[in-house]
Each structure stands twice: as structure tokens, then as C-alpha cells.
C-alpha positions, 0 to 999 in steps of 0.5 A: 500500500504504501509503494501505491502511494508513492507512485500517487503522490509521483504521477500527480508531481510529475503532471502538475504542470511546469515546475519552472514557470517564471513570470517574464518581461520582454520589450516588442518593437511594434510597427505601424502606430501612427495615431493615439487610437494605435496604443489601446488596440496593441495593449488590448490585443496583447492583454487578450492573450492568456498568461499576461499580467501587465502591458504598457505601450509607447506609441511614441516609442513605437514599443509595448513592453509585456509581462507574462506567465512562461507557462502560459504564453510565449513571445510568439503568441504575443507576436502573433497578437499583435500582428493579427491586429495589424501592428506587426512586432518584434522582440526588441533587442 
């Protein structure tokens, strides 16, 4: 019974989910915001992808700097979100 429990107690360790997730922050160099009405639809683009906990955007600096949860998105999601808004993107280097 107790060899039963162990192997339990190792199954649910082992799929729980990722045991190195770690909140991230990474800067997008974002094309085409030309106006004021650009900034909201990149962050709310952006907000809408799960596992992002804060956005800001600089229209000004034509960037959106994005903190997010690795386990839940990646870079390329945030790519992709805001390039199916029409503001194609890149991390910034």
C-alpha cells in the first residue's frame, strides 16, 4: 500500500504542470502606430492573450513592453497578437 502511494503522490508531481514557470518581461518593437487610437488596440490585443499580467505601450516609442506567465504564453503568441491586429512586432533587442 504504501509503494501505491508513492507512485500517487509521483504521477500527480510529475503532471502538475511546469515546475519552472517564471513570470517574464520582454520589450516588442511594434510597427505601424501612427495615431493615439494605435496604443489601446496593441495593449488590448496583447492583454487578450492568456498568461499576461501587465502591458504598457509607447506609441511614441513605437514599443509595448509585456509581462507574462512562461507557462502560459510565449513571445510568439504575443507576436502573433499583435500582428493579427495589424501592428506587426518584434522582440526588441
Amino acid at each position: 500500500m504504501k509503494k501505491l502511494a508513492l507512485i500517487v503522490t509521483a504521477a500527480a508531481l510529475f503532471v502538475s504542470g511546469p515546475a519552472f514557470a517564471a513570470i517574464r518581461t520582454v520589450t516588442l518593437a511594434v510597427e505601424n502606430m501612427t495615431c493615439v487610437t494605435c496604443g489601446p488596440i496593441v495593449k488590448k490585443s496583447l492583454s487578450r492573450v492568456p498568461g499576461v499580467t501587465a502591458v504598457e505601450v509607447s506609441t511614441e516609442a513605437h514599443t509595448a513592453t509585456v509581462t507574462y506567465d512562461d507557462a502560459k504564453t510565449n513571445t510568439k503568441a504575443l507576436i502573433a497578437a499583435t500582428t493579427n491586429a495589424g501592428y506587426p512586432s518584434q522582440v526588441r533587442k
